[in-house]
PADO-285815 format. One record per residue: residue number from 1; x, y, z of N, C-alpha, C in turn. Coordinates in Angstrom, 1 decimal. Layout:
<nodes>
NODE  seq  n.east  n.north    n.up  ca.east  ca.north   ca.up  c.east  c.north    c.up
NODE  NUM       X        Y       Z        X         Y       Z       X        Y       Z
...
</nodes>
This chain:
<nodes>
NODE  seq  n.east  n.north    n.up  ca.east  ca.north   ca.up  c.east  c.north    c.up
NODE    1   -22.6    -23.0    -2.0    -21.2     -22.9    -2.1   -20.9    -21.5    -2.6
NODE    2   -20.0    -21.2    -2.2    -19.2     -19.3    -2.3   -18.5    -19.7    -3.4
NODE    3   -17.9    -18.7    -4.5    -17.1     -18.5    -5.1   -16.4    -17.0    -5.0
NODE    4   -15.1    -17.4    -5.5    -14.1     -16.1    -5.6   -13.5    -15.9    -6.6
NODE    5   -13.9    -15.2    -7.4    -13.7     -15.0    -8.7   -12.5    -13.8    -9.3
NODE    6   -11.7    -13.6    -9.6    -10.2     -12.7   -10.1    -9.3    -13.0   -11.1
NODE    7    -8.7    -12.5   -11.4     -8.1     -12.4   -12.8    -6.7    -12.8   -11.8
NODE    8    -6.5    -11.7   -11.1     -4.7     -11.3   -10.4    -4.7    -11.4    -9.3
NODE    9    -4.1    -11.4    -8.5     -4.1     -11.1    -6.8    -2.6    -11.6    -6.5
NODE   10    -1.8    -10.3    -6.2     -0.5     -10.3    -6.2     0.1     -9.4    -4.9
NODE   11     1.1     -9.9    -3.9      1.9      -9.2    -3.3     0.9     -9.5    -1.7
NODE   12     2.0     -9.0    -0.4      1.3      -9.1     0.9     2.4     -8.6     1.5
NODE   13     1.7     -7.8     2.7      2.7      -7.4     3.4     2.3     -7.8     4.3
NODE   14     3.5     -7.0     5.7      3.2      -8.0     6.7     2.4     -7.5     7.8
NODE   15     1.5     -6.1     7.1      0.2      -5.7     8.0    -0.8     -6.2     7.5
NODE   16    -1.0     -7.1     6.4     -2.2      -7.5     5.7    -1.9     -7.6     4.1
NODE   17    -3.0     -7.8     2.9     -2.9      -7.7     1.5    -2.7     -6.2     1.6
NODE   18    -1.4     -6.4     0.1     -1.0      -5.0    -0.2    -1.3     -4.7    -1.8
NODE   19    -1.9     -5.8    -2.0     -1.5      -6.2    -3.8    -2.9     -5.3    -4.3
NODE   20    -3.1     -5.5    -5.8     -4.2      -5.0    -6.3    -5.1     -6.2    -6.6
NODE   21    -6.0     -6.4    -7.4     -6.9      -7.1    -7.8    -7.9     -6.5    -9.2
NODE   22    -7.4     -6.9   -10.3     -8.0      -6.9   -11.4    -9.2     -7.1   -11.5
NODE   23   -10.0     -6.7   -12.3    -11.4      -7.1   -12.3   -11.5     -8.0   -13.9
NODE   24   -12.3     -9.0   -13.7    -12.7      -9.8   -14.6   -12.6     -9.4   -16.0
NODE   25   -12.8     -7.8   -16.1    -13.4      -7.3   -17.3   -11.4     -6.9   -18.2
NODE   26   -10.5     -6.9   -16.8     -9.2      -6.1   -17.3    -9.4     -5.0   -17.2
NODE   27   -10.1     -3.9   -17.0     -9.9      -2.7   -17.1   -10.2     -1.9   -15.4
NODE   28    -9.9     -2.2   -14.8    -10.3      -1.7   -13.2    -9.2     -2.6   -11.9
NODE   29    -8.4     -2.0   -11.5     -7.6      -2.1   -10.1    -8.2     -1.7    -9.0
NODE   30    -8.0     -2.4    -8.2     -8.4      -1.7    -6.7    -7.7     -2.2    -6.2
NODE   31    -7.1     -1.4    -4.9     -5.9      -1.8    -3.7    -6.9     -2.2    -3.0
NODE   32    -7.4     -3.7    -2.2     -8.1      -4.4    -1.4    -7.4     -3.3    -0.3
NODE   33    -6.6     -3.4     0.5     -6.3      -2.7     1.9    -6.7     -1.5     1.5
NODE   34    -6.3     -0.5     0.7     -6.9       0.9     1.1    -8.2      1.3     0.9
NODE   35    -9.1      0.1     0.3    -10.8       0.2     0.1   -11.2     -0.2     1.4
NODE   36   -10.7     -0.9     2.4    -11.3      -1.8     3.5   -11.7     -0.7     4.6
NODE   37   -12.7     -0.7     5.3    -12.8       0.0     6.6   -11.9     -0.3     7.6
NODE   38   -11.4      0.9     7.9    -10.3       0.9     8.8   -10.8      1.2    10.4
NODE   39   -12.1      1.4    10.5    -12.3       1.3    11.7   -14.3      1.5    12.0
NODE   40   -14.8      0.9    13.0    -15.8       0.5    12.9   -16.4      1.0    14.3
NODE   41   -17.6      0.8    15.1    -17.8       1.0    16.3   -19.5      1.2    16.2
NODE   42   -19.9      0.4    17.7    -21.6       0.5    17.3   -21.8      0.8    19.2
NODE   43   -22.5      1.7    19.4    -22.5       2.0    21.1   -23.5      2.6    21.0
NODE   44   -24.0      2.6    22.8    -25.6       3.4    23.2   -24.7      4.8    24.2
NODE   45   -25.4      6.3    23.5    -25.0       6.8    25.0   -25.9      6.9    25.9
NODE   46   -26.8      6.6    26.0    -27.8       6.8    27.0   -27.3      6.2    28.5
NODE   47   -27.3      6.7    29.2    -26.9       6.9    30.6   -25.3      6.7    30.7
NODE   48   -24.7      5.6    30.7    -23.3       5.6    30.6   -23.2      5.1    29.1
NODE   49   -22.2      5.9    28.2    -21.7       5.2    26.9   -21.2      4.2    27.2
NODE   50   -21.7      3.2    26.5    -20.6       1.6    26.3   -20.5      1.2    25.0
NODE   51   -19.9      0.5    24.3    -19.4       0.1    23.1   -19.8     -1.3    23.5
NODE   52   -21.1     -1.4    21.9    -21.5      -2.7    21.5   -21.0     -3.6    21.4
NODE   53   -19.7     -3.6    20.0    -18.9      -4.1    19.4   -17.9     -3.2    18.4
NODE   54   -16.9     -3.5    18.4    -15.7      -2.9    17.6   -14.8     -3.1    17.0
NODE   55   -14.1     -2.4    16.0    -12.8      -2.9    15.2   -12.1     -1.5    15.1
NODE   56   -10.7     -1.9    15.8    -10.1      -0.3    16.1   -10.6      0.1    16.6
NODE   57   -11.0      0.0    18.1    -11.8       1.2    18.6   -10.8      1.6    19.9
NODE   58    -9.8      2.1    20.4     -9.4       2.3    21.5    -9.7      2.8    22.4
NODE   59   -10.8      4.2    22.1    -11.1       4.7    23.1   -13.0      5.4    23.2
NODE   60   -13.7      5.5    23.9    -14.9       6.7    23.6   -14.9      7.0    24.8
NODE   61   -15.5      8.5    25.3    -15.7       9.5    25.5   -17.1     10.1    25.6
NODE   62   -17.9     10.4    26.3    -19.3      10.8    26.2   -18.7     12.4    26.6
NODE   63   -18.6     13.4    25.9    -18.2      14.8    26.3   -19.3     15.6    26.6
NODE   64   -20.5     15.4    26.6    -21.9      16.4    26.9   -22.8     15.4    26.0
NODE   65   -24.4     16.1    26.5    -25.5      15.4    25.8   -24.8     15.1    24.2
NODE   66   -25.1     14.6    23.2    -24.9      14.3    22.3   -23.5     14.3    21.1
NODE   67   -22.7     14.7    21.8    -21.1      14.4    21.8   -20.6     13.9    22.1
NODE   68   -20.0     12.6    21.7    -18.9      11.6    22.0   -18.3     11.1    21.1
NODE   69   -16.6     11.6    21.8    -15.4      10.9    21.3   -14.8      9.9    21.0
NODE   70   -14.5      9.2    19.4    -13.8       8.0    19.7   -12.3      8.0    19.3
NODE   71   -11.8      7.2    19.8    -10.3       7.3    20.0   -10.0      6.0    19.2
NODE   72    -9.1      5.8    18.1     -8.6       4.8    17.3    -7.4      4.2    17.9
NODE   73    -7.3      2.5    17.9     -6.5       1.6    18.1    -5.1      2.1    17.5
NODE   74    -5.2      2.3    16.2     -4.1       2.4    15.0    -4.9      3.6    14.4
NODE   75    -3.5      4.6    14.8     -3.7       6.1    14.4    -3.9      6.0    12.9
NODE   76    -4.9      7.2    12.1     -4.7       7.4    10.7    -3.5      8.2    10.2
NODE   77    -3.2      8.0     9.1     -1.8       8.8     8.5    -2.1     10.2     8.2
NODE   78    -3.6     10.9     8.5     -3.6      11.9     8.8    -5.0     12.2     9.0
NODE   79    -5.4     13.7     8.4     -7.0      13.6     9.6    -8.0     13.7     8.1
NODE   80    -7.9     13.6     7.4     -8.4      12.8     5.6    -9.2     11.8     5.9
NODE   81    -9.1     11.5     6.7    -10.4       9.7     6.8   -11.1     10.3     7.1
NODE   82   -12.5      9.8     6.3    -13.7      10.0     6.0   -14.5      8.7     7.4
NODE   83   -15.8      9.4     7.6    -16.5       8.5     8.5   -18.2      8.3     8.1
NODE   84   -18.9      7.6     8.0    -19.8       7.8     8.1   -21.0      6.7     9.0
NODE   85   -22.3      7.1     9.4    -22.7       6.4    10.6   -24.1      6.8    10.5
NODE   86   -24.6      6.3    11.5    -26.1       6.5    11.8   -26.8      6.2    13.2
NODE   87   -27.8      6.8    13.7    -28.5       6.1    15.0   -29.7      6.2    14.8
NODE   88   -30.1      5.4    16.0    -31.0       5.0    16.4   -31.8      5.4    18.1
NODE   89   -32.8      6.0    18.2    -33.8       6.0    19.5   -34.7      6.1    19.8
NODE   90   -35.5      5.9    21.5    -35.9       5.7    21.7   -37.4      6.8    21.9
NODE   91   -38.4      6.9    21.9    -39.1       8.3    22.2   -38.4      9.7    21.7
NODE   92   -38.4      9.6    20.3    -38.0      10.6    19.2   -37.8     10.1    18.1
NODE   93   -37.8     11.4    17.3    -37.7      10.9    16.0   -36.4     10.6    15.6
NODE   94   -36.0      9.8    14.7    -34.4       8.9    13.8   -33.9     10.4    14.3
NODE   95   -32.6     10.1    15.1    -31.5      11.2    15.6   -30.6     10.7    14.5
NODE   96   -29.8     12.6    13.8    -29.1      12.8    12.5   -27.9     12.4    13.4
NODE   97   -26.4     11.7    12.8    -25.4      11.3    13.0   -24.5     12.3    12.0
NODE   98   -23.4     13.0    12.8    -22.9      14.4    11.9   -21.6     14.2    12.6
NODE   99   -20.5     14.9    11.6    -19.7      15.4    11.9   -19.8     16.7    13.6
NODE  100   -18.6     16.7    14.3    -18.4      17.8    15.3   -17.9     18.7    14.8
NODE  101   -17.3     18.3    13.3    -16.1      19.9    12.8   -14.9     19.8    12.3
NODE  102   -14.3     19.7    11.8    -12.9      19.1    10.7   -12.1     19.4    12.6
NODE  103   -12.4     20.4    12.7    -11.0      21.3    14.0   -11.2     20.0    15.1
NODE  104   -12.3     19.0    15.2    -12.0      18.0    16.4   -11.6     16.8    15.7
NODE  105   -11.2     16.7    14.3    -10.8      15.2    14.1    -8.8     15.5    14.3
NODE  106    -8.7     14.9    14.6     -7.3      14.5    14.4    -6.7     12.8    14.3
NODE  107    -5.5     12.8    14.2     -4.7      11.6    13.2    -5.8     10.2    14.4
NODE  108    -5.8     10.8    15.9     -6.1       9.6    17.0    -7.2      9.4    17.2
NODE  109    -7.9     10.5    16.6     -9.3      10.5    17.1   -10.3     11.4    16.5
NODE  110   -11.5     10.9    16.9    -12.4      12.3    16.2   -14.1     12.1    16.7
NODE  111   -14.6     13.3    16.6    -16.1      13.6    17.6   -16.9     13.6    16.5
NODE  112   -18.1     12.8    17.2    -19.0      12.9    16.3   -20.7     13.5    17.1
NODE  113   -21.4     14.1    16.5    -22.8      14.6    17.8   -24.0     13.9    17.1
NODE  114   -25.0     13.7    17.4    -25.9      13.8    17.3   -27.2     14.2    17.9
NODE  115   -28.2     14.8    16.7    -28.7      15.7    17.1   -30.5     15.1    16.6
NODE  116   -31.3     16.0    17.0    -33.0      15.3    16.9   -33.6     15.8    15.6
NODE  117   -34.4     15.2    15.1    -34.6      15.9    13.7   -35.8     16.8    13.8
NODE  118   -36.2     16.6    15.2    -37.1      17.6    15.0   -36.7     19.0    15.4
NODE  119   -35.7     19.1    16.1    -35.6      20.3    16.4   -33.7     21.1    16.4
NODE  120   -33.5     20.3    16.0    -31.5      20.0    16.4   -31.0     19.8    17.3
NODE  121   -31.9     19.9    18.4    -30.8      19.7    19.9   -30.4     18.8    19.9
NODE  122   -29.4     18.2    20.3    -28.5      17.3    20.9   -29.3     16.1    21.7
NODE  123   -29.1     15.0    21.4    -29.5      13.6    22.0   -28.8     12.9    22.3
NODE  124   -28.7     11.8    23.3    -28.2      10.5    23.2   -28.9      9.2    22.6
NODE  125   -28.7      8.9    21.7    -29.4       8.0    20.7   -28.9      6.2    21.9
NODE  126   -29.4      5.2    21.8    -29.1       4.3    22.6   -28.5      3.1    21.6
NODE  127   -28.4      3.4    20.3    -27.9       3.0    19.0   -27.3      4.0    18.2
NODE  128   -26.1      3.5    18.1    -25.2       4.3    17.4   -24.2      3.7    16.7
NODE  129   -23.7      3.8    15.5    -22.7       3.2    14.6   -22.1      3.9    13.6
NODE  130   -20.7      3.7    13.3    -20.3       4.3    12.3   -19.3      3.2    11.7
NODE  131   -18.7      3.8    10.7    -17.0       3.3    10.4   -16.8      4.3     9.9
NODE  132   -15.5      4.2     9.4    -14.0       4.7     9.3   -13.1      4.5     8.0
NODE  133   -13.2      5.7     7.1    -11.9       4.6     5.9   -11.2      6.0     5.4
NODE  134    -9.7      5.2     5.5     -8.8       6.1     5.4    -7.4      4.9     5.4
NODE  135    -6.5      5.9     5.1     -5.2       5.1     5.0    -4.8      5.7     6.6
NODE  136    -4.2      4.7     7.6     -3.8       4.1     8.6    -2.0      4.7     8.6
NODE  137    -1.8      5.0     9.4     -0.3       5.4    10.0     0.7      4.5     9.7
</nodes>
């Protein structure tokens, strides 16, 4: 059996909880919606990119060997959202999951490359995942 344990839990809007949530001890708030990942995405690019499974994911993009664009359902309220991710492949060593560059993220979307550890070039990893957390438009 689960339990759910809180002191407070107050307020809802009508895109989701808006309230805070106290912590047992009294001394700690957190806004549940603006901690939550706002967007998610797990894909292979090897031969054609396809998306495993997703949350917010509107769009991807394979732009050259080891760059591909994803495009969000529900824009961020600006280009501040943090991402982070990782892959996986096949005949190489664990391919690094990086930023493309502040200048390619924007509110809709944003590039991410990866590259080989043994040498930096650019790969298509056939496992790939990230998320997304930021306050939403």
């Amino acid at each position: 059996m689960s339990s759910l344990k809180v002191d407070n839990i107050t307020g809802r809007g009508s895109t989701g909880f808006t309230g805070s949530v106290k912590s047992e001890g009294g001394n700690t708030t957190t806004d549940l919606q603006q901690g939550l990942t706002k967007h998610w995405c797990n894909w292979t690019q090897v031969s054609t990119t396809a998306v495993y499974d997703s949350f917010n994911n509107g769009s991807i993009t394979d732009e050259s060997s080891g760059y591909t664009t994803i495009g969000f359902t529900n824009n961020f309220a600006s280009i501040n959202y943090v991402y982070t991710g990782g892959a996986n492949g096949l005949n190489y060593a664990s391919p690094i999951f990086s930023m493309s560059g502040r200048n390619n993220k924007t509110t809709s979307q944003t590039q991410i490359r990866t590259l080989k550890t043994t040498d930096n070039g650019t790969v298509d990893p056939d496992d790939v995942g990230m998320d997304t957390s930021g306050d939403l438009a």
